[in-house]
C-alpha positions, -999 to +999 in steps of 0.1 A: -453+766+056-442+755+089-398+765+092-395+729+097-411+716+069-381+709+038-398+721+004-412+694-016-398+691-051-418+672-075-391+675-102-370+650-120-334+643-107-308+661-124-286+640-147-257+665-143-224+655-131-220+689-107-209+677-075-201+641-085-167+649-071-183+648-035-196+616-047-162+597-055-141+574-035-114+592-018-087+567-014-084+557-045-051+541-046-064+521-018-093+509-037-070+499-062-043+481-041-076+460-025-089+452-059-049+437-067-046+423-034-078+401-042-064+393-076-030+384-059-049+362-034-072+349-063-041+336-082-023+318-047-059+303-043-057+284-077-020+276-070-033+262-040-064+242-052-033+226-081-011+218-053-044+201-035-053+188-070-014+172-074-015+162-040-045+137-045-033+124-076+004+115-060-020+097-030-038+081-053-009+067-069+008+059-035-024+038-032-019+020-061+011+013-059+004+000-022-019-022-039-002-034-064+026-044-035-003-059-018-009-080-049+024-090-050+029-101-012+002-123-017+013-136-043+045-143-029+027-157-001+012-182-019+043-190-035+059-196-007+028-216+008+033-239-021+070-245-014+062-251+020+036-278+011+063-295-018+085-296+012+060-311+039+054-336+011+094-343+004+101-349+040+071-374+045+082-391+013+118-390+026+103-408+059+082-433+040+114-441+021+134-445+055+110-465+070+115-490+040+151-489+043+146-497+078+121-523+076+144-535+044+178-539+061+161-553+092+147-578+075+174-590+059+197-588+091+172-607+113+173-632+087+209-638+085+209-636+125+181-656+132+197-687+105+231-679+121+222-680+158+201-714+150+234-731+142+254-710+173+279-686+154+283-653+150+282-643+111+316-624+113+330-656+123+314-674+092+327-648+067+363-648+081+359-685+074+348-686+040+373-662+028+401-684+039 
């Protein structure tokens, strides 16, 4: 045997515990605080995935309700589209009804002129005469 040649050993490893102090972890406590830290940071994790979670669900409302508001602007829209439209057709009836009036009192004032110029007096001048 050469001195750098280690001794083979054909043997089974020992299942003895000699010398598994070597073997341990020599912080400990640290070991211990890491494995709480992660718990500690598991926990604000799922507190922050719920905040995320309530989050959405407050945005989601906020949508509907923006939709909803949506629904009802249109509505009013239309509403007031109508009322517009009863108004355009008010003031056109309003005009037709003038014009009639006009073409009504005209009418009868270019009838009473036109017979009362024909004969050469003014009709004031007729009435104050026939009230006498």
């Amino acid at each position: 045997m050469s001195k750098y040649n280690a001794p083979s050993c054909n043997a089974l490893p020992s299942l003895s515990n000699v010398g598994s102090v070597a073997l341990a972890p020599k912080n400990l406590s640290s070991k211990l605080s890491n494995a709480a830290s992660a718990a500690a940071c598991a926990v604000c994790a799922a507190v922050a995935l719920l905040e995320a979670f309530v989050a959405c669900v407050v945005a989601v409302d906020a949508d509907v309700a923006a939709l909803l508001s949506d629904v009802d602007a249109f509505d009013a829209d239309v509403a007031a589209a109508v009322a517009l439209f009863a108004a355009l057709v008010a003031l056109v009836a309003a005009a037709l009804a003038d014009d009639v009036a006009d073409a009504a009192s005209t009418n009868k004032s270019h009838l009473a002129l036109s017979v009362f110029e024909d004969k050469g007096c003014e009709p004031d001048d007729v009435c104050a005469v026939l009230e006498m």
